[in-house]
C-alpha positions in Angstrom: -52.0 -234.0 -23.9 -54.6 -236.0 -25.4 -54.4 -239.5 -24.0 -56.4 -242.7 -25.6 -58.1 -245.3 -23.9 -57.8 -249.0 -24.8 -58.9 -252.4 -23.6 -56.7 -255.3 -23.1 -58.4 -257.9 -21.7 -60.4 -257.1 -18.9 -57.3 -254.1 -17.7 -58.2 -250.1 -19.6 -54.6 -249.0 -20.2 -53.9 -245.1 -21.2 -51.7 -244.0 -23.6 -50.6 -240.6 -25.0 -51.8 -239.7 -28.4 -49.1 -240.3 -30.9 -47.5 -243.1 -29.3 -47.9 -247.0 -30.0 -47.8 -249.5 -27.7 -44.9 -252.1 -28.6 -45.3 -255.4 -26.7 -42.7 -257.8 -26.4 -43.7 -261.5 -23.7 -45.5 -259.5 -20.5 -43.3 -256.5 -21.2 -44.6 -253.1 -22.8 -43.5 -250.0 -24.5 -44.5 -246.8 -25.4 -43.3 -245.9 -29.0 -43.6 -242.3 -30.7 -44.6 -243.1 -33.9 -43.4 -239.7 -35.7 -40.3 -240.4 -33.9 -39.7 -243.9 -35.4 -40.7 -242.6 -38.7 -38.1 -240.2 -38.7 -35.0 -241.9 -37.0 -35.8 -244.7 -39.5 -35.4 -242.0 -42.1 -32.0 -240.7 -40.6 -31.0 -244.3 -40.5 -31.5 -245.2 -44.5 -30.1 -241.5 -45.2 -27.2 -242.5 -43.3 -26.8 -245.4 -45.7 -27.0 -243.9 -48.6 -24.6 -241.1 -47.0 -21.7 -244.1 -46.7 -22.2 -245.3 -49.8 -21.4 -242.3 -51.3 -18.5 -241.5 -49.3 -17.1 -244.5 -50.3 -17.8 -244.2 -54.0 -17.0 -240.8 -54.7 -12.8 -239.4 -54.1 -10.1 -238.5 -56.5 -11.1 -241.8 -58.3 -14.9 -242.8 -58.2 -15.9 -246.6 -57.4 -19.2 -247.8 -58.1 -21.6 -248.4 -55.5 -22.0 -252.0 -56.8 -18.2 -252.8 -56.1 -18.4 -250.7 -52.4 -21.5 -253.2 -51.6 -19.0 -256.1 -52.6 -16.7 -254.9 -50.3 -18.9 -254.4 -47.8 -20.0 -258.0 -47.9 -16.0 -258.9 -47.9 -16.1 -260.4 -51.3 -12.9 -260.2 -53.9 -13.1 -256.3 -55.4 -10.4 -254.8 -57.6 -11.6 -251.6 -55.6 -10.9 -253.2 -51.9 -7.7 -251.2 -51.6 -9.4 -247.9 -52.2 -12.7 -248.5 -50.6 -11.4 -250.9 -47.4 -8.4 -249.8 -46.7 -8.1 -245.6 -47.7 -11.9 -245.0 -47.2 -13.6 -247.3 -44.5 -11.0 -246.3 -42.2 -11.9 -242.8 -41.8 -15.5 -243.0 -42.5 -15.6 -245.3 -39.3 -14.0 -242.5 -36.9 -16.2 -240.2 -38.4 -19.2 -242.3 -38.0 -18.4 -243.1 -34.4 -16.8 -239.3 -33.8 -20.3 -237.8 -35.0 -22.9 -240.4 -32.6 -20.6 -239.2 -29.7 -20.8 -235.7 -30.4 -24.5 -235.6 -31.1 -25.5 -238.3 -28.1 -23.5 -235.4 -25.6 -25.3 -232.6 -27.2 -28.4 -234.0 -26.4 -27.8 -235.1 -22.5 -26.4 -231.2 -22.6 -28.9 -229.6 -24.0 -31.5 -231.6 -21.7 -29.7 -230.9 -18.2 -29.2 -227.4 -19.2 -33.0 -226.9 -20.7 -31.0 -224.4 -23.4 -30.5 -225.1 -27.2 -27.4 -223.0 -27.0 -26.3 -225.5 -24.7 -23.5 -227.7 -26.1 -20.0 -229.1 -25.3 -18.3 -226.5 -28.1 -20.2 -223.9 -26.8 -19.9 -224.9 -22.4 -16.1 -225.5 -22.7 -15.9 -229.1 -22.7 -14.1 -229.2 -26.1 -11.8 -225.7 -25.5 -10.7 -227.6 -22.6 -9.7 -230.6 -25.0 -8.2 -228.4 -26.9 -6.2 -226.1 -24.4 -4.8 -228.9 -22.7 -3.7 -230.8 -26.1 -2.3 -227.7 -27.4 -0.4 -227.0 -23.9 1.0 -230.8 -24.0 2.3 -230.1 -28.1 4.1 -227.3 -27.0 5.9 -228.8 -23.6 6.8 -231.6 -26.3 4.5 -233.9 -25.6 3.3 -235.6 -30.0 2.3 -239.2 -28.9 -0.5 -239.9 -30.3 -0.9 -242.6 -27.6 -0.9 -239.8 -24.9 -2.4 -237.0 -26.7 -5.9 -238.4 -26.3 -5.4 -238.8 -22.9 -4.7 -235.5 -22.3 -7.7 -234.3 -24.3 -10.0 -236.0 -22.7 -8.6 -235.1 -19.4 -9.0 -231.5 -20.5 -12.5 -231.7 -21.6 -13.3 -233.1 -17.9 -11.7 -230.4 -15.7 -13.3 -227.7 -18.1 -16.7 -229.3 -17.6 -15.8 -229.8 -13.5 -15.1 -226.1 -13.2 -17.9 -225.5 -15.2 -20.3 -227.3 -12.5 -18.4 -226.0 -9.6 -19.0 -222.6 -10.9 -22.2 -223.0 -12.0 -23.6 -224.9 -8.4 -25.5 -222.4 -6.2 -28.0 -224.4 -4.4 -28.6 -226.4 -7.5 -27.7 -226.3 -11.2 -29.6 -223.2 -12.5 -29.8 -223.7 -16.6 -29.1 -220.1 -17.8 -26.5 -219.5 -15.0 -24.6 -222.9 -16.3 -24.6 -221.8 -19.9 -22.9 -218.3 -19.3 -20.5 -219.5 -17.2 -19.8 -221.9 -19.7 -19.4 -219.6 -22.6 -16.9 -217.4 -20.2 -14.6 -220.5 -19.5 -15.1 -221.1 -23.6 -13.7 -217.7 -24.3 -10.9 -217.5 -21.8 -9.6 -221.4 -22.8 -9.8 -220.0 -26.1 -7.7 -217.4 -24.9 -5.1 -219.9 -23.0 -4.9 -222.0 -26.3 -3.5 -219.1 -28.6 -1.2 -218.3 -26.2 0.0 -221.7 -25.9 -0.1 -221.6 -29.9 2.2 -218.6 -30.2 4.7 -220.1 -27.3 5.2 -223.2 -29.3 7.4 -224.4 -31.5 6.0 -223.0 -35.4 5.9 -226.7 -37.0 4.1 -228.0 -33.7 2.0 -225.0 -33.7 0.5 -225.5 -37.4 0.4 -229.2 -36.7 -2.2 -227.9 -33.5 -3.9 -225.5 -35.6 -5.1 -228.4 -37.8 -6.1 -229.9 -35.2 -8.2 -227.5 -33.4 -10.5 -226.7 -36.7 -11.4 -230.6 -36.3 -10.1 -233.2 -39.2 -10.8 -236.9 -40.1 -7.4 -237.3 -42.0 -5.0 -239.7 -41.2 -7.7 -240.8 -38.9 -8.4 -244.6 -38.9 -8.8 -247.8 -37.1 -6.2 -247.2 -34.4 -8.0 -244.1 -33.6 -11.4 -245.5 -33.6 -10.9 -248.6 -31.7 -10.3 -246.9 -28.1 -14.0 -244.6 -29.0 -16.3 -247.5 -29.9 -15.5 -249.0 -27.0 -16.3 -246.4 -25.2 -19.0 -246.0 -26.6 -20.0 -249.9 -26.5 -19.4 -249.6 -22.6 -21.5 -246.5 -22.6 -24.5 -247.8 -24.0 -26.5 -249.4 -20.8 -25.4 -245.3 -19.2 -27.2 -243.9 -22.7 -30.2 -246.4 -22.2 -30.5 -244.8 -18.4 -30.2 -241.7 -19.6 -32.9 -241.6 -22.0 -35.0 -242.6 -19.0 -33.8 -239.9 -16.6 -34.3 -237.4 -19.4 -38.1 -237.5 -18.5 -37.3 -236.6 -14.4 -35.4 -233.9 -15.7 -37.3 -232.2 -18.2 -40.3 -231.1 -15.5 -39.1 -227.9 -13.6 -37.4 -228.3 -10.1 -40.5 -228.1 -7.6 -42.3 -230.9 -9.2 -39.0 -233.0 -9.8 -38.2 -232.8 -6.4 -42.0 -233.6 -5.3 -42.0 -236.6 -7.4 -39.0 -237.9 -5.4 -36.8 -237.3 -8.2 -32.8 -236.4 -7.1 -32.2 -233.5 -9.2 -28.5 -233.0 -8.4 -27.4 -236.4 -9.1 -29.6 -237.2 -12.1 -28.4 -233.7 -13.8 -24.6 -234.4 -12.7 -24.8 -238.7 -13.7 -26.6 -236.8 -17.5 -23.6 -234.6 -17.6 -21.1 -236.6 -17.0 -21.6 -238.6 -19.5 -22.2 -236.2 -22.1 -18.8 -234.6 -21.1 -16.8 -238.2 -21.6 -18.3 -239.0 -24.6 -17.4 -235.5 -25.9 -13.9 -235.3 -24.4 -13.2 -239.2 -26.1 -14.6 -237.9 -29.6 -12.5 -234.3 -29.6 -9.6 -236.9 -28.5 -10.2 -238.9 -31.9 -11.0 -236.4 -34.5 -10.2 -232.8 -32.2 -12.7 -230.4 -31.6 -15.7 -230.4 -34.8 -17.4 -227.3 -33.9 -21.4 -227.2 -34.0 -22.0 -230.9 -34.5 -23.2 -231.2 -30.7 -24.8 -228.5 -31.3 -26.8 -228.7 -34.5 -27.8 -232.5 -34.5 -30.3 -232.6 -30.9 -31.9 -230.0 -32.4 -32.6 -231.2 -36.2 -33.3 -234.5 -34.4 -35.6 -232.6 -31.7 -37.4 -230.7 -34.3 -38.2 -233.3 -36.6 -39.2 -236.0 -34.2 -41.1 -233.3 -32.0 -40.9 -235.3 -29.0 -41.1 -234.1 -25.1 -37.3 -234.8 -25.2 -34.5 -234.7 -27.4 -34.2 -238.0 -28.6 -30.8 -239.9 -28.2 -30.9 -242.1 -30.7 -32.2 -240.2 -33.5 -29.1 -237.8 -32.4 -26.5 -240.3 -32.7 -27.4 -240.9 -36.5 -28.1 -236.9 -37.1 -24.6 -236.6 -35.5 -23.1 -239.1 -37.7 -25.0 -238.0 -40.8 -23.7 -234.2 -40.0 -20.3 -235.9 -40.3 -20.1 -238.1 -43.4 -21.4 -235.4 -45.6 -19.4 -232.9 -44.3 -16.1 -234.7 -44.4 -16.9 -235.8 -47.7 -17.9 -232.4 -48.9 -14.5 -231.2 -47.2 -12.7 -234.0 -49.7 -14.1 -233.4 -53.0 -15.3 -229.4 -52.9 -11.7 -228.4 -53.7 -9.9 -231.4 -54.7 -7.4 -232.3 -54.5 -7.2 -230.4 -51.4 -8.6 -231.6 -48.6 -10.4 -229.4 -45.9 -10.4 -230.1 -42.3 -14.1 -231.3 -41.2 -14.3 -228.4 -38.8 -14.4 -226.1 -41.4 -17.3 -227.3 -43.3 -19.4 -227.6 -39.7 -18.2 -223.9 -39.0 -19.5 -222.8 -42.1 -23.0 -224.0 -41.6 -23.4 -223.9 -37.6 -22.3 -220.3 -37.1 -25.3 -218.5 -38.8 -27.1 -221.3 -37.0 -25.7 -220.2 -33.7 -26.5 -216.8 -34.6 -29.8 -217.3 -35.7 -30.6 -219.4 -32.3 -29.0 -216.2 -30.2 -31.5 -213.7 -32.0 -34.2 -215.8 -31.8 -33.7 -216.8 -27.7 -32.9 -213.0 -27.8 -36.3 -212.1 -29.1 -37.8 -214.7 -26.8 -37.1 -213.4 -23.6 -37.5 -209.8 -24.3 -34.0 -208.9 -26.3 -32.0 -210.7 -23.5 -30.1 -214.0 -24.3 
């Protein structure tokens, strides 16, 4: 990597090329400039994104009145736009960050782009052991989320266990991932055709992954999660550097592979266990926001931040797509992430097919 020299003082301090050097008192930063540029740009898109979720539904407000409420000022519109709209577009918001933070730390420890919580198990674990808990009669909404999130962790535990031979190798985690995917897949239809057939359709909706009915009550418990999480995401985007040199010189660097990979999966599992809890299991979102993020930014790692707003912006469109496409039905979230991740997916498999010499 070209690296530039420059002169502070009397001290020559080296800095990759493409990065600035952000100063703040006696303490300095390294800043990817394309990076910045672009999560700046996901950031204003983002904007504009809620603005016109909350203008446009069966009746269309006008972005002047959804900046009035915004600012909490009187707005004949405030019933529509605060209390039916803001609601949802705040679990969605939140739900997306989650999703696409986890893919990220995923995707890192596993060195994979096919690696992600939809595709590893984490979420058919939510989902097997919320489906299980609907059909033994279990339709809190209190518990349910609790149970989903307890799911999503054993999957991911078994996931490890299986996966741990001397160390966490990458391709070896993935496909035992994907087999645990396909047999709690398995487990959930069977719960599904067990269960009682109003409880069953009501945990069909759920498992394609929908925002509605969704709203403050539901998105209360995951931003604080994800408020408590945020000095773990700071870390993490530190550790991301230890773990994206191969093993030997990891370990030679002093680096703790094992407990570096496990702390970065661990918390990619929660937050992807709380957000299929909120909003159930939204296929490809994990997957597909690291890697816009990755490939825009084209930084040494995937950047987390830049993730969270792909992973949010991957939502709001899509749930508002899902509202207005054929209104006035609404279609679950999951459906509309489906229909653009899968040739995604597919496209990924060929190409890591092609890669490594017609072998995924």
């Amino acid at each position: 990597m070209t690296r530039v020299a420059e002169t502070v003082g009397t001290v020559a301090t080296v800095r990759p090329a493409g990065y600035a050097v952000l100063r703040a008192g006696q303490a300095s930063f390294l800043l990817h400039r394309r990076g910045s540029v672009v999560t700046a740009a996901f950031g204003v898109l983002l904007a504009v994104a809620v603005v016109a979720y909350l203008c446009v539904g069966q009746s269309f407000v006008s972005p002047a009145e959804v900046v009035r409420v915004l600012l909490g000022q009187p707005s004949p519109d405030e019933l529509v736009v605060g209390t039916l709209r803001m609601p949802r577009l705040t679990v969605g918001l939140l739900v997306g960050a989650a999703f696409g933070v986890a893919g990220a730390l995923i995707q890192t420890v596993a060195r994979n782009p096919l690696a992600s919580p939809d595709v590893i198990g984490v979420t058919h674990g939510a989902g097997a052991a919320t489906v299980a808990a609907m059909t033994f009669g279990v339709t809190s909404y209190t518990a349910l989320p609790y149970v989903s999130v307890g799911g999503g962790l054993a999957a991911a535990l078994l996931v490890y266990v299986f996966a741990w031979r001397r160390g966490l190798h990458a391709s070896r985690f993935v496909l035992i991932g994907i087999g645990f995917s396909i047999a709690l897949g398995s487990l959930t239809q069977l719960f599904l055709t067990k269960g009682d057939y109003l409880v069953a359709q009501q945990a069909k909706v759920w498992l394609t992954g929908s925002l509605n009915g969704r709203g403050y009550d539901q998105a209360a418990p995951l931003a604080v999660i994800l408020l408590v999480a945020v000095p773990f995401v700071v870390w993490a985007a530190r550790a991301q550097r230890d773990v994206s040199f191969d093993d030997d010189t990891a370990t030679a660097l002093g680096v703790r592979l094992g407990r570096v990979r496990l702390g970065l999966v661990g918390l990619g599992v929660v937050l992807a266990s709380v957000a299929t809890a909120t909003a159930g299991p939204v296929d490809f979102v994990a997957l597909l926001a690291p890697q816009i993020a990755r490939r825009l930014t084209r930084t040494a790692q995937i950047p987390l931040l830049c993730s969270a707003l792909t992973g949010a912006l991957i939502m709001v469109v899509a749930d508002l797509l899902a509202r207005v496409l054929f209104s006035p039905v609404e279609l679950p979230v999951g459906v509309l992430t489906a229909a653009v991740g899968a040739p995604y997916l597919m496209w990924l498999i060929a190409r890591t097919s092609s890669r490594f010499g017609g072998t995924a």
